[in-house]
C-alpha positions as CSV (number, residue, x, y, z in Angstrom):
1,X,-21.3,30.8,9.7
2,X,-19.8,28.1,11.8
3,X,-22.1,25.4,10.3
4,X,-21.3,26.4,7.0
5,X,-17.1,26.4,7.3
6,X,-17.9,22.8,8.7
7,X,-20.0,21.8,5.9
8,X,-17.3,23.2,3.5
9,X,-14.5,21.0,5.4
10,X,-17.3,18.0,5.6
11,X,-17.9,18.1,1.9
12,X,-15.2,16.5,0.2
13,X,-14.3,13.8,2.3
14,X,-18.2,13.3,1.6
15,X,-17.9,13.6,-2.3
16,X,-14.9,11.5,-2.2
17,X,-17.0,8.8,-0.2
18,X,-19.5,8.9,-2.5
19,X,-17.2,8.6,-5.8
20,X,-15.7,5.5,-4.0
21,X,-19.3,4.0,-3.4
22,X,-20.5,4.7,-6.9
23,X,-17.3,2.4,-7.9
24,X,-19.4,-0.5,-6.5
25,X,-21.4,-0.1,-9.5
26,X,-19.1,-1.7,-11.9
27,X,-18.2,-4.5,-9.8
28,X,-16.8,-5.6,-6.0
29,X,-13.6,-6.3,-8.2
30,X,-13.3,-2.7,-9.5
31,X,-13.5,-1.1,-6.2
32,X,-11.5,-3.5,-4.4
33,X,-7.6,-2.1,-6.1
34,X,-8.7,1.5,-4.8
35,X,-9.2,-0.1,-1.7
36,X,-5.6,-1.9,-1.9
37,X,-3.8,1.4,-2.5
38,X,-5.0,3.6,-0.2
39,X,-5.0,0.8,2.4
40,X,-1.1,0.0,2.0
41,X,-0.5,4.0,1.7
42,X,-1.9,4.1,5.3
43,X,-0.4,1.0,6.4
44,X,2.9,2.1,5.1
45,X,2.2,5.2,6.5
46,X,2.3,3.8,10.0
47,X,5.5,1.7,9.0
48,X,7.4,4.6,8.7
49,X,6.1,5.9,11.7
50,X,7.2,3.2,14.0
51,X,10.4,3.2,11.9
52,X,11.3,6.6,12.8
53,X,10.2,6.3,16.2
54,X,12.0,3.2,17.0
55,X,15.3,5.0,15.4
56,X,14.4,8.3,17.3
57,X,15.6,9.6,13.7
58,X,15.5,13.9,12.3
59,X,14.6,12.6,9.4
60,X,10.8,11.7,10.1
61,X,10.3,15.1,12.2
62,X,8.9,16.8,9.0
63,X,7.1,14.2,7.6
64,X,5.1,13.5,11.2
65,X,2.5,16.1,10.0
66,X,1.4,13.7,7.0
67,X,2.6,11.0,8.1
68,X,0.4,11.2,11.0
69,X,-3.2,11.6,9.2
70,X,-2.4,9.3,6.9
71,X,-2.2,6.5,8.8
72,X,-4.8,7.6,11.5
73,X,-7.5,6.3,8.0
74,X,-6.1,2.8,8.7
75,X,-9.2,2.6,10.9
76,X,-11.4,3.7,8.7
77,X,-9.7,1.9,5.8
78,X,-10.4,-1.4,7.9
79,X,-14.4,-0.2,7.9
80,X,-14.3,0.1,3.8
81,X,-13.1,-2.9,4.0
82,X,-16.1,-5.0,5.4
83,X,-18.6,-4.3,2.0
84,X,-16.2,-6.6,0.5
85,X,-17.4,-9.6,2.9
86,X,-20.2,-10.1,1.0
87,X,-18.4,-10.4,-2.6
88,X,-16.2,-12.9,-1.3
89,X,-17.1,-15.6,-3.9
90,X,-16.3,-12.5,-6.7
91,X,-13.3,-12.0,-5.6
92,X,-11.4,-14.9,-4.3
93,X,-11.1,-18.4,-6.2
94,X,-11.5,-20.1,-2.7
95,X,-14.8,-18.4,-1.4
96,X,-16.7,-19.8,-5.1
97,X,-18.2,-22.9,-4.8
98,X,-16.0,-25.1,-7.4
99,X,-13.5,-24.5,-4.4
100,X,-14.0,-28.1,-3.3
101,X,-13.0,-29.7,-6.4
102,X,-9.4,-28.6,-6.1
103,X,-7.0,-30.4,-4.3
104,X,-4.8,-27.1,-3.1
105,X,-7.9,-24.8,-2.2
106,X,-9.2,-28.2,-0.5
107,X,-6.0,-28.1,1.4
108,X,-6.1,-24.6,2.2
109,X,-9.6,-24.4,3.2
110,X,-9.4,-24.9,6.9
111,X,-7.3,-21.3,6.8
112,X,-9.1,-19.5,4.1
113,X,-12.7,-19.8,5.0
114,X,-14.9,-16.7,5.5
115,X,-15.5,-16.8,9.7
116,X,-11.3,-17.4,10.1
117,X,-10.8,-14.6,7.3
118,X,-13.3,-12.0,8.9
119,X,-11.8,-12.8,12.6
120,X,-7.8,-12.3,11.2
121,X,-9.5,-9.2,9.5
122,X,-10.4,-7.6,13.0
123,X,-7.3,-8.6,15.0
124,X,-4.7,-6.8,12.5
125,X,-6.9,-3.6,12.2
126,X,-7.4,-3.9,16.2
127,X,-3.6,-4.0,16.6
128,X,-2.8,-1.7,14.2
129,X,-5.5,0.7,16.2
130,X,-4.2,0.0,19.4
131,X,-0.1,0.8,18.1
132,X,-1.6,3.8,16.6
133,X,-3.1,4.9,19.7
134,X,0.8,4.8,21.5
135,X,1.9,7.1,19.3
136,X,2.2,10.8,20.1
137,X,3.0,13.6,17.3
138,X,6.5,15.6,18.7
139,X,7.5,13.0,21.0
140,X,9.7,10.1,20.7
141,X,7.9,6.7,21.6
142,X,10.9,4.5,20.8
143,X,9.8,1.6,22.7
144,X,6.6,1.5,20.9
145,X,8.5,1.4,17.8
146,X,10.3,-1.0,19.1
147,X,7.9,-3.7,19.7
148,X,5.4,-2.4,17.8
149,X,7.2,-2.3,14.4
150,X,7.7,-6.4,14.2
151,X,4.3,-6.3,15.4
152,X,2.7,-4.8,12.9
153,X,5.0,-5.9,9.9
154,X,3.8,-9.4,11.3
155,X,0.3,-8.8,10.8
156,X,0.7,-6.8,7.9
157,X,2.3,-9.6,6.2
158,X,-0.6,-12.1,6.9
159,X,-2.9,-9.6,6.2
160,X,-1.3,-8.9,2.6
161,X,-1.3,-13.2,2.3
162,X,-5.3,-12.9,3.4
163,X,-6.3,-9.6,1.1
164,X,-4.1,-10.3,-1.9
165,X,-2.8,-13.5,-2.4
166,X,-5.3,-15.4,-2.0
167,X,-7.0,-13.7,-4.6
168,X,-4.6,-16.2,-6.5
169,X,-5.7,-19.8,-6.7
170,X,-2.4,-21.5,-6.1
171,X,0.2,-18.9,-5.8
172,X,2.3,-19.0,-3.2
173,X,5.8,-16.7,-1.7
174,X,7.2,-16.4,1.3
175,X,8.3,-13.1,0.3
176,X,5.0,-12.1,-0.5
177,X,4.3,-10.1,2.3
178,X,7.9,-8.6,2.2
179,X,7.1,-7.1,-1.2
180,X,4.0,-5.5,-0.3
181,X,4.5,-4.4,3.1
182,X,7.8,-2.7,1.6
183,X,6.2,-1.4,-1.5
184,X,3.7,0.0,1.1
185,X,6.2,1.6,3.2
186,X,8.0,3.2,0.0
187,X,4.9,4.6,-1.1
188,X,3.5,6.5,2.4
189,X,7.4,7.8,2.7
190,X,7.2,9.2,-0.7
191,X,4.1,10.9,-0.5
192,X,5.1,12.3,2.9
193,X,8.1,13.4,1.2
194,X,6.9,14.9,-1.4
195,X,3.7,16.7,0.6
196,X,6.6,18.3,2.7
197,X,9.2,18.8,-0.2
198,X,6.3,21.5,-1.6
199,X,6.8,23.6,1.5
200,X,9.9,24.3,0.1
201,X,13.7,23.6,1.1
202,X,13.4,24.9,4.7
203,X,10.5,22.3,5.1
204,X,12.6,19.8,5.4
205,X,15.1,20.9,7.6
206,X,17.9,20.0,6.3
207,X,16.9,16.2,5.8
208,X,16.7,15.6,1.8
209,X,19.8,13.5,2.0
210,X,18.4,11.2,4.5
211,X,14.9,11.2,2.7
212,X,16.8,11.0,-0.6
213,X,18.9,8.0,1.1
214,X,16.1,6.5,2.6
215,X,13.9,6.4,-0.8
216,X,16.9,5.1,-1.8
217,X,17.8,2.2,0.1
218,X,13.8,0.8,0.4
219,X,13.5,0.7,-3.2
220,X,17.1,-1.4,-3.4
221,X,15.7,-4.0,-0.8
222,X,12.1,-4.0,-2.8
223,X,13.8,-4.6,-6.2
224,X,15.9,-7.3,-4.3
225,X,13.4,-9.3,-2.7
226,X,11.0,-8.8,-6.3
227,X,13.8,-9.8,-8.5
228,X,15.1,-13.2,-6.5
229,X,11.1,-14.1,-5.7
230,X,11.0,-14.0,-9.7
231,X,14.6,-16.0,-10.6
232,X,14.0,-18.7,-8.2
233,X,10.2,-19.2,-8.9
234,X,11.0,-19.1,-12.8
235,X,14.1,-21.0,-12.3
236,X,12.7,-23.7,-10.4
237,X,9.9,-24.0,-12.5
238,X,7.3,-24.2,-9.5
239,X,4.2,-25.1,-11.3
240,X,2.0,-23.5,-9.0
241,X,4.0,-20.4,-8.4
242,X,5.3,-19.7,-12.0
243,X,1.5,-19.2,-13.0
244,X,1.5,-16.1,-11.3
245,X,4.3,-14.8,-13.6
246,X,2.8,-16.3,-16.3
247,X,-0.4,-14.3,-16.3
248,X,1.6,-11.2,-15.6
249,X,3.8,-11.5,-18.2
250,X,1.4,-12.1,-21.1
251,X,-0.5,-9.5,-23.2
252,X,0.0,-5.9,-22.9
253,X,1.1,-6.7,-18.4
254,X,4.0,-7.5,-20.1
255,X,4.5,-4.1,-21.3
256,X,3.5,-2.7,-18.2
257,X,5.9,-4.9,-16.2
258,X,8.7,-3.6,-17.8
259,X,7.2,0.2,-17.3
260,X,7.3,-0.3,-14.0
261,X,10.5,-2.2,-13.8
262,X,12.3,1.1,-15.8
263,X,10.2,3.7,-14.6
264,X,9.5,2.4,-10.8
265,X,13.5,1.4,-10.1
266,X,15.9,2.1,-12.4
267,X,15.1,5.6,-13.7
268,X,14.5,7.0,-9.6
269,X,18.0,4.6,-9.2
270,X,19.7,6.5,-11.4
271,X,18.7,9.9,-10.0
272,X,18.4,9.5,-6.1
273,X,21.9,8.8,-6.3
274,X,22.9,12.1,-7.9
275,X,23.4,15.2,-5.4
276,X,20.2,17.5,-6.8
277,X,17.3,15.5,-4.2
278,X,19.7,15.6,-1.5
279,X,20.4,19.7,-1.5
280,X,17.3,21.3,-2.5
281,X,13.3,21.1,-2.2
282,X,12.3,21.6,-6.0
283,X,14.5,18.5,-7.1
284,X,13.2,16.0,-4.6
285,X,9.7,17.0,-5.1
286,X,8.9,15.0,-8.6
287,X,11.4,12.4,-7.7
288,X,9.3,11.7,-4.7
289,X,6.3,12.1,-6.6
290,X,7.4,9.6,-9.8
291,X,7.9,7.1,-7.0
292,X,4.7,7.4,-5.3
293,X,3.1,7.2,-9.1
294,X,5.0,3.8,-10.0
295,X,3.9,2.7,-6.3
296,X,-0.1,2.4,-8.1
297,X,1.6,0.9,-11.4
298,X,3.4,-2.1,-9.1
299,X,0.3,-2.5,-7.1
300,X,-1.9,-2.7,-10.6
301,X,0.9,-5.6,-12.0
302,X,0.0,-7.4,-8.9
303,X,-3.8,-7.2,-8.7
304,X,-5.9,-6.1,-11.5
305,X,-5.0,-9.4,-13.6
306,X,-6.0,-11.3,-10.1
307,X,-9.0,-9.7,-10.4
308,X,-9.4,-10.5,-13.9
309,X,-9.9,-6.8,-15.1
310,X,-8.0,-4.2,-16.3
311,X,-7.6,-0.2,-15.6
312,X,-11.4,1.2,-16.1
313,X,-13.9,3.5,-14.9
314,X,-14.6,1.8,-11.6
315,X,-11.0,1.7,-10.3
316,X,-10.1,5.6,-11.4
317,X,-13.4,6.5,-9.4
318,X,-12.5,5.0,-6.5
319,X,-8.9,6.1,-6.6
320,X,-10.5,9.6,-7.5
321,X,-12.9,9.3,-4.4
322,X,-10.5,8.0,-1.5
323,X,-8.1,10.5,-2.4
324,X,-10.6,13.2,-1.9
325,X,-11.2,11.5,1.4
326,X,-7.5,11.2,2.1
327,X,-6.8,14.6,0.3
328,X,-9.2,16.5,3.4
329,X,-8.2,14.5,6.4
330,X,-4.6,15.8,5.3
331,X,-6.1,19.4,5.1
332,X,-8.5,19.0,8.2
């Protein structure tokens, strides 16, 4: 009996596993955005953590019980991650062999090279093991939020630079890692949020404002830092950096910029600043869940024309197969 209620809890985090693998099959490249996602969900996830612990805030007490598991998968997000070692020249325009013929990944080489990649790769998801390991569900850890916030935003940024960049020839922003890193961290608050906000009103214990607030306020600094990144890069004309845009804003990304630019900011804007998210359960729910939707829509701007592909079969089953995985460690 006890095997069997084991198996049963075992099994989709199992299925989801293999609906992730089976991704492989279409392609490194088509497994690698489901990757992305649920990597920055639990990276974001951990964000928010160190945010509310640093803050010693009531507004993260309800959202520590999925907060928590979500970003206790960074470790095993960091395993999932290794496959894609050996598709390094399908991925990124610096591991392929024409490499050497172009001045800037010439220039760039002595920091994007495989061995320096793989040992950055294992320092951030050490650290970000090590924080997680300070942190205690209930309790108040507000010095490891503290130090362990700039900590991890640091490596977070370099390893957004490393995993997502780079799979950009010549792009380059400073901001970069500001846009992801926040995008992450707006992402894992509104799933939390809206795991909790289906418990009902009581749930959150009397925290919708500040969740409503806080959704608020992370999306206003994301749109900032997106929308400057864009007028000075277009303004200025960067050669390099405008190609980026350029390939983002041709063809039918175009049309799904400005989805996500209406539907991701202005559209939750307009409506986390009314009173109904703030008072009950039931009105921040889909709020919190449109969010978390235009979170994946951002993330597919950014990557899938990096990748060279666009939305298939291999991406929705691996998005369909970590979030089994992510779906029972949030049950278990």
């Amino acid at each position: 009996m006890q095997r069997s209620i084991e198996a049963s809890r075992l099994a989709p985090g199992v299925l989801g596993l293999l609906l992730y693998a089976s991704a492989f099959l279409f392609g490194a490249p088509a497994a690698y955005f489901p990757f992305a996602f649920f990597l920055l969900l639990s990276l974001g996830a951990l964000l928010v953590l160190l945010l509310h612990n640093a803050l010693r805030s009531y507004w993260g007490l309800p959202l520590e019980p999925y907060l928590y598991p979500l970003a206790r998968l960074l470790p095993l997000m960091g395993l999932l991650g290794l496959p894609f070692f050996l598709f390094l020249p399908e991925l990124f325009p610096w591991a392929r062999p024409e490499a050497s013929l172009d001045p800037v990944l010439l220039h760039r080489a002595p920091y994007l090279n495989a061995p320096f990649l793989f040992l950055r790769y294992a320092l951030s998801f050490a650290l970000f093991a090590f924080v997680l390991s300070r942190l205690r569900p209930g309790e108040y850890r507000a010095e490891v939020g503290a130090w362990g916030l700039p900590l991890v935003f640091v490596a977070g940024t370099f390893l957004s630079f490393d995993l997502f960049k780079s799979l950009e020839a010549h792009f380059y922003s400073a901001s970069y890692g500001g846009i992801v890193l926040l995008s992450a961290a707006i992402l894992a608050l509104a799933v939390a949020v809206a795991l909790a906000a289906r418990q009902g009103t009581a749930a959150l214990r009397g925290q919708a404002q500040n969740h409503t607030n806080l959704l608020l306020a992370l999306s206003i600094v994301w749109i900032y830092l997106e929308a400057t990144t864009l007028i000075i890069v277009w303004g200025a004309d960067f050669p390099h950096e405008v190609e980026f845009y350029l390939k983002r804003l041709q063809g039918y990304w175009d049309e799904v910029a400005a989805f996500w630019v209406v539907g991701g900011f202005f559209l939750p804007f307009l409506y986390l600043l009314t009173n109904l998210p703030k008072r009950e359960a039931r009105y921040l729910l889909p709020a919190a869940l449109w969010v978390a939707f235009f979170r994946l829509v951002h993330l597919a701007w950014y990557l899938l024309p990096a990748l060279g592909r666009g939305f298939g079969v291999g991406e929705a089953l691996g998005l369909l197969g970590l979030g089994l995985l992510f779906a029972a460690r949030l049950r278990g």
